[in-house]
N, C-alpha and C positions, 0 to 999 in steps of 0.2 A: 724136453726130450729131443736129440737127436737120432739119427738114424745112420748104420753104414749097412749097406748091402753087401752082400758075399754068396760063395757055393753053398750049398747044405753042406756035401763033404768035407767043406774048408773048416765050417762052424762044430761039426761032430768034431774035428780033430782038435779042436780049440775049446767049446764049451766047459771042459773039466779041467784045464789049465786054470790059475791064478789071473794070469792076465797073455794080450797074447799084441800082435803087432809088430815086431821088429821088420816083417817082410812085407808089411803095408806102407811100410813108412817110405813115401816118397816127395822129395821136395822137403822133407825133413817134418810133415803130420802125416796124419791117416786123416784121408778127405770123408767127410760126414755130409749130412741133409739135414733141413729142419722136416719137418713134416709137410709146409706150406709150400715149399720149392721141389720135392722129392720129386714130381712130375716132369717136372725140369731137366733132371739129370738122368733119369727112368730108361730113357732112348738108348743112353749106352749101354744098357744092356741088351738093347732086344737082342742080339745074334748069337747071346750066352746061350748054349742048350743046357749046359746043365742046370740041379735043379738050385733056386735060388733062396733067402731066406732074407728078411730084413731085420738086424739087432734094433730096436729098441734103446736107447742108453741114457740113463739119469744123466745131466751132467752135473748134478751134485753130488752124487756118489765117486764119481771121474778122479783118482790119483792124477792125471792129468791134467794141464792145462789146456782148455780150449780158447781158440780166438775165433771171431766172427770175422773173415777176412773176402775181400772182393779182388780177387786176382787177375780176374779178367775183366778188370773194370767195366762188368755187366750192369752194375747197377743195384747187384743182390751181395750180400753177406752170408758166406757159408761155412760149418763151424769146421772148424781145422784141430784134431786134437793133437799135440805136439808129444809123444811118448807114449806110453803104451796104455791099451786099456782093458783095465782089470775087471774082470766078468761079475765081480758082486755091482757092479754099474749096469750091468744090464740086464734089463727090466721085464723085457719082453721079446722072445722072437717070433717071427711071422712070417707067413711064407708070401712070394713075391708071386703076385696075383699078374695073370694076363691074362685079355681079349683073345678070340680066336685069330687075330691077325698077328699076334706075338707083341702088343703094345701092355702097358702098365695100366693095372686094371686097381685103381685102388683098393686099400683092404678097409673092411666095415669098420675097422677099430678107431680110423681116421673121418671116417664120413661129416664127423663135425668140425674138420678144421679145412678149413676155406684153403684153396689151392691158391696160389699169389703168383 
């Protein structure tokens, strides 16, 4: 399972679509999380007020290809879907939990997978 974050409003407009992306695509994928790193990347949103949501996504259900790419030669691999992705791949959405200080508050659904 990967993960892409987005608005709630973004996702309402998109969830009853077939599949959706063309205006995420940059650098030519739509940048995803594994679950393990999602903390990692979490920070960019703190300054997002609106409200947030995190998709959930099979990537075996995925029309797309994903690659596990390290672009910023961090060290980490993170999944890159290259084209668009079709909503019967996504599995589960969740709302994007925070701390009273506006930080990423993980969601219970993950409690068992170790933050990396």
């Amino acid at each position: 399972m990967i993960l892409h974050c987005m608005k709630k409003a973004t996702w309402d407009e998109r969830k009853n679509k077939p599949s959706w992306g063309k205006r995420n695509i940059e650098e030519g994928f739509i940048h995803c999380s594994t679950v393990e790193y999602f903390w990692r990347v979490a920070p960019n949103f703190i300054d997002v007020e609106d409200e947030l949501v995190l998709l959930c996504i099979d990537e075996e259900k995925l029309i797309s290809e994903v690659r596990y790419e390290d672009g910023d030669n961090c060290g980490r691999a993170y999944p890159h879907v290259y084209g668009l992705i079709n909503n019967s791949a996504v599995i589960n959405v969740l709302p994007f939990l925070k701390n009273e200080d506006g930080t990423y508050k993980k969601n219970h659904e993950f409690a068992d997978i170790e933050d990396k």
